[in-house]
C-alpha positions as CSV (number, residue, x, y, z in Angstrom):
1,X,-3.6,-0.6,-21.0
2,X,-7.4,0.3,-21.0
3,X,-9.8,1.0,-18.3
4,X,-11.6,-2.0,-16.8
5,X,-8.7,-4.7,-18.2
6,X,-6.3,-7.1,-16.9
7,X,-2.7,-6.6,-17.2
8,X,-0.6,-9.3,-18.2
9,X,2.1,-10.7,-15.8
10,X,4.6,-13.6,-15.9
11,X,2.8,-15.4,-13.0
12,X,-0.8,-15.7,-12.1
13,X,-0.3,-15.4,-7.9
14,X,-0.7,-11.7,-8.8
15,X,-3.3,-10.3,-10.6
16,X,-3.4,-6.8,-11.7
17,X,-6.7,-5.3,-12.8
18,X,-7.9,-1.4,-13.3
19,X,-11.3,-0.7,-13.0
20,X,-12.4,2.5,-13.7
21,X,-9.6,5.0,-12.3
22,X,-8.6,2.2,-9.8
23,X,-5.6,-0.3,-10.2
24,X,-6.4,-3.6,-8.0
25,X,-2.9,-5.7,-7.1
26,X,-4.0,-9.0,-5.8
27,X,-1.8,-11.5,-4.0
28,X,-3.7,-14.7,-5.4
29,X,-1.6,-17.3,-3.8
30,X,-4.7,-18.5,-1.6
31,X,-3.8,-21.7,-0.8
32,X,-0.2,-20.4,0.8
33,X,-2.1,-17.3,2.6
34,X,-1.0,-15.6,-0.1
35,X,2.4,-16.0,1.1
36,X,4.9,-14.4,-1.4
37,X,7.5,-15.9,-3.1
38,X,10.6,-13.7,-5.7
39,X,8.4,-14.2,-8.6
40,X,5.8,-12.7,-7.4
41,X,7.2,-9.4,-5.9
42,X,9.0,-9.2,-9.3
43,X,5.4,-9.0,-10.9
44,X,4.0,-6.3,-8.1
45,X,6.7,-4.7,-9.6
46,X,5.6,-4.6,-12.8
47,X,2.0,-4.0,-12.0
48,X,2.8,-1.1,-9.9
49,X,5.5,0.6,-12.8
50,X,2.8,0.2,-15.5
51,X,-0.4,2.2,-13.0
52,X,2.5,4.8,-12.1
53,X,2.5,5.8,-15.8
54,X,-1.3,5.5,-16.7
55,X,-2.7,8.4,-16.2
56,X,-6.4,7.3,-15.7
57,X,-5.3,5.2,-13.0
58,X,-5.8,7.6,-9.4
59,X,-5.8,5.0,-6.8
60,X,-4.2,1.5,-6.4
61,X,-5.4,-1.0,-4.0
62,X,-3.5,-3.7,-2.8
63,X,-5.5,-6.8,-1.6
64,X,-5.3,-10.5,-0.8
65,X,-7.5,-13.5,-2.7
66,X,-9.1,-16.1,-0.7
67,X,-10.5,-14.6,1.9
68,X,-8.3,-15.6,5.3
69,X,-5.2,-13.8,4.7
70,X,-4.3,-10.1,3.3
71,X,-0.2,-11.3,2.8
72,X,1.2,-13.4,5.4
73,X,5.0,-12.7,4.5
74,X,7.8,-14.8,2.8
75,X,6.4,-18.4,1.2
76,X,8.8,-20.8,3.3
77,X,8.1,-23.1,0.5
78,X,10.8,-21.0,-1.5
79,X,13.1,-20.6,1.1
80,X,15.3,-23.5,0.0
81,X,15.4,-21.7,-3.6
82,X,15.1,-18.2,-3.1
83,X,17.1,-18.0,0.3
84,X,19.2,-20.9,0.2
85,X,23.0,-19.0,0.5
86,X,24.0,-15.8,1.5
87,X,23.8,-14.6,-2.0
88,X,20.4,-15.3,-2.4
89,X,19.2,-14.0,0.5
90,X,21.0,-10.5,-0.1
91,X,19.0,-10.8,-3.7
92,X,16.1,-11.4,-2.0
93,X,15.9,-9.1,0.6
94,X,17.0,-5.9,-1.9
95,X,14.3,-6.9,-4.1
96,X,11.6,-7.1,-1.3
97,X,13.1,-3.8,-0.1
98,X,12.9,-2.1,-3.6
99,X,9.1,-3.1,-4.0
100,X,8.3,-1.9,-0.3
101,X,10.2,1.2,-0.8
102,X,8.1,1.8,-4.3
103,X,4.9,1.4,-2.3
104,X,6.0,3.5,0.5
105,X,7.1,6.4,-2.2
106,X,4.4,5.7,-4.3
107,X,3.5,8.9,-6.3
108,X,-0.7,7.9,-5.9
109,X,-2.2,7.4,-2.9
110,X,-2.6,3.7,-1.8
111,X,-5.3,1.7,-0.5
112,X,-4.5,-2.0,1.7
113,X,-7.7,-3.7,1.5
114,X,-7.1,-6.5,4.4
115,X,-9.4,-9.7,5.1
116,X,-8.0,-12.0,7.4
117,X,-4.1,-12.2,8.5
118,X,-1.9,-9.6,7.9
119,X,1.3,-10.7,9.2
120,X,5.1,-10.1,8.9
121,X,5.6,-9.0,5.9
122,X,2.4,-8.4,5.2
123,X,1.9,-6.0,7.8
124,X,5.1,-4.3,6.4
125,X,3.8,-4.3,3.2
126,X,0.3,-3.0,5.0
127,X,2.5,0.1,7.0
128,X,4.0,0.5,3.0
129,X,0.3,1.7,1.8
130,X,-1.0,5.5,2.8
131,X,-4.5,3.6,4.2
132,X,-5.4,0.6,5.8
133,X,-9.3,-0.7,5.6
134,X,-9.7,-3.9,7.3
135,X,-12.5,-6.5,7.8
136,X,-13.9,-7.2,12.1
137,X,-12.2,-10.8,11.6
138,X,-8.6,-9.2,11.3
139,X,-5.4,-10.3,12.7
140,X,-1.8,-8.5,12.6
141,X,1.0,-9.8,14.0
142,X,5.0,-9.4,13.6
143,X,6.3,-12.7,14.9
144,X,9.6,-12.7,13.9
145,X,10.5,-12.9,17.8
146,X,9.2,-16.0,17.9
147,X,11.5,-17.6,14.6
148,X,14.4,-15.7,15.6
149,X,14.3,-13.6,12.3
150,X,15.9,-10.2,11.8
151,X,13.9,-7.3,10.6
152,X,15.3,-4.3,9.1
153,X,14.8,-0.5,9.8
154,X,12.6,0.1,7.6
155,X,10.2,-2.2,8.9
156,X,10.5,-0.9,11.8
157,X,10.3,2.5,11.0
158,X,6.9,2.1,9.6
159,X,5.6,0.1,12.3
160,X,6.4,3.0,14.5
161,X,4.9,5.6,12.5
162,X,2.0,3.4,12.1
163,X,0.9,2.6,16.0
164,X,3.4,4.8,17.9
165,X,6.9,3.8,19.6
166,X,4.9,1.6,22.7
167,X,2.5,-0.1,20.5
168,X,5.1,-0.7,17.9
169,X,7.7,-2.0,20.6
170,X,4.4,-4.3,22.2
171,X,4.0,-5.9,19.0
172,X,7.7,-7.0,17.9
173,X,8.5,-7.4,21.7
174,X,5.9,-10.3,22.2
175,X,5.0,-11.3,19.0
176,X,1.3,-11.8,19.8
177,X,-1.4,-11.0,16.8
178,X,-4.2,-8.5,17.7
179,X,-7.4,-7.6,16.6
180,X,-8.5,-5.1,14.1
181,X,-10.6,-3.3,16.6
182,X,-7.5,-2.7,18.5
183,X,-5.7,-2.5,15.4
184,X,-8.0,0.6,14.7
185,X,-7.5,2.2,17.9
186,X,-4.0,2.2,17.5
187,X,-4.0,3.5,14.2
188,X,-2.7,0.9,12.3
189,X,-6.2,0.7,10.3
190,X,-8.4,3.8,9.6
191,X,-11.3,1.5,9.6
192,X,-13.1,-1.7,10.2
193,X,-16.0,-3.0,8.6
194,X,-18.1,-6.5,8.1
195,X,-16.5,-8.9,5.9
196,X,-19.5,-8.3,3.2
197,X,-19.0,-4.5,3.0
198,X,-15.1,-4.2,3.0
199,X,-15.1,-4.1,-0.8
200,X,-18.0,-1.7,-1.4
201,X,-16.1,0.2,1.1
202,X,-13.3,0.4,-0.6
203,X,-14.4,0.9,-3.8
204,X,-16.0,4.0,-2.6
205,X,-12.9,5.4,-0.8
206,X,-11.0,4.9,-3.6
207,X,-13.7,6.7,-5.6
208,X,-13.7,9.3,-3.8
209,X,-10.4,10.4,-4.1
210,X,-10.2,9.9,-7.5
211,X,-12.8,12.0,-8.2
212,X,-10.6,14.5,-6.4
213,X,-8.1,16.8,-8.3
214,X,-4.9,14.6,-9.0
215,X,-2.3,17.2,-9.2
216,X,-3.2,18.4,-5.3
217,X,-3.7,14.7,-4.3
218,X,-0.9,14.0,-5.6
219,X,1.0,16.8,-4.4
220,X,-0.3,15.9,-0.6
221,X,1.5,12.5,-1.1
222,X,4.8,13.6,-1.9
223,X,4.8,16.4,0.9
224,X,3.5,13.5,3.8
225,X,5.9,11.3,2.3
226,X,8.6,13.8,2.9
227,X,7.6,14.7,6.3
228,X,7.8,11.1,7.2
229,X,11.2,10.7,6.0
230,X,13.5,9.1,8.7
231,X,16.4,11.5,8.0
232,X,14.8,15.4,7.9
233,X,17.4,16.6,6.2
234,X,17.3,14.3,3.2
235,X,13.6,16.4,2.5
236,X,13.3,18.3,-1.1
237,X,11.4,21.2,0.6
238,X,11.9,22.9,-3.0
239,X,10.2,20.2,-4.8
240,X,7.5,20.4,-2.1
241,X,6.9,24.0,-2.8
242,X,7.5,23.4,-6.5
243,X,4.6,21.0,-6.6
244,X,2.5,23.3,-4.6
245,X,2.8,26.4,-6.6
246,X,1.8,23.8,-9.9
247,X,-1.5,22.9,-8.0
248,X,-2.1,26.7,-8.2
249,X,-1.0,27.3,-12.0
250,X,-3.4,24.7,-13.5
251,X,-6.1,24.4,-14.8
252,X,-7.8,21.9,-12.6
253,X,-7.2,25.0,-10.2
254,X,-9.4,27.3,-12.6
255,X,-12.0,24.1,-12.9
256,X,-12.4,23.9,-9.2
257,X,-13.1,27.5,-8.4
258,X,-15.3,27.5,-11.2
259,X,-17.6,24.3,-10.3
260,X,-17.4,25.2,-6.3
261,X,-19.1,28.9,-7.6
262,X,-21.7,26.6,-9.8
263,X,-22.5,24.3,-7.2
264,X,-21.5,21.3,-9.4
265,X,-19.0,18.4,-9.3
266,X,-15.9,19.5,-10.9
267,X,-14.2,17.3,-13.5
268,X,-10.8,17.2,-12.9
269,X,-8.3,16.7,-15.8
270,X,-5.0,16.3,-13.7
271,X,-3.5,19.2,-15.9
């Protein structure tokens, strides 16, 4: 892979791009509200396995093509393949599971840039990332009370630690969409912008923390990951203090004391 490329994938509803230290994931199935179907959560995937092991790649933002929808869940247009018997439903829903999980756990911090409707499981795969940037014309809903669908505890779960136990229960309870200025004062975005500067905005976020020291930004990840863990005793506190005392033994340590004492930028090496 080299900076400011395209990675290949076995279906063009997702591109993957990295530009600069920045991996882009884009649900490019416009026409569906980028509605996603087996083949392409196979290729987020892949997308996501092959930033995890570049090491120029910092930041990975997840986004939505077309301009009306960020993800708005499962593409019904599948259903009759993909969740047509038991069996395939079971497949289905561990795979779906396995990529949210891989978000949620992602070892670099994450980034959903949302324009339009974020629904289902979108907004699952939205509560998945570490940061939510949305544009003023918003929606997020979770309307399975209205189709009679069953969602898991993980879902849930992030819902919750997303907007709180009374939002969380508001939202599933009546199924209603809202806003992304509410969305932002319930914490379920960290911020709203016009539809024309949500990309620059992004861009610069995700610059920012990837001009950052990797091993400590990395480091923070794991540790919020952990505390966020729905069973407290399934924490590695020794891996947490492991990873710590590493952010003190290298050399992007030395580098930062050294640049903050010369009133320059640091360069950060991840080492």
């Amino acid at each position: 892979m080299t900076t400011d490329s395209d990675l290949t994938l076995p279906t063009d509803k997702i591109l993957a791009q990295v530009r600069g230290a920045t991996g882009h994931v884009i649900f490019n199935n416009p026409e569906r509200h980028n509605a996603v179907s087996l083949e392409m959560w196979d290729a987020v995937e892949e997308a996501l396995s092959a930033f995890a092991e570049d090491d120029r790649v910092r930041v990975v933002v997840l986004s939505g093509a077309g301009g009306k929808a960020f993800v708005s869940g499962a593409d019904i247009s599948k259903f009759e393949k993909e969740r047509g018997s038991k069996e395939a439903t079971e497949h289905y829903n561990a795979r779906i599971k396995l990529v949210y999980t891989l978000i949620e756990n992602y070892p670099k911090p994450t980034i959903a840039m949302i324009d339009g409707h974020c629904i289902g499981g979108g907004l699952n795969l939205a509560c998945s990332t570490d940061i939510r940037i949305a544009s003023a014309k918003s929606r997020f809903a979770m309307p399975a009370a209205k189709l009679a669908l069953g969602y898991p505890f993980d879902a849930i779960r992030r819902l919750m630690n997303a907007v709180g136990p009374g939002a969380a229960k508001q939202m599933m309870f009546s199924a209603k969409s809202i806003d992304a200025e509410t969305a932002l004062r319930l914490g379920l975005v960290q911020e709203v912008l016009a539809e024309d500067e949500l990309a620059a905005r992004v861009d610069e976020l995700a610059g920012t923390i990837a001009g950052n020291a990797p091993l400590t930004v990395r480091t923070m990840k794991y540790i919020a990951t952990q505390v966020l863990l729905a069973d407290p005793s399934a924490r590695d506190l020794d891996r947490c203090d492991e990873m710590v005392a590493a952010c003190f033994a290298s050399e992007d340590y030395v580098e930062g004391r050294k640049a903050f004492m010369e009133k320059r930028k640091p360069d950060f090496k991840g080492k």
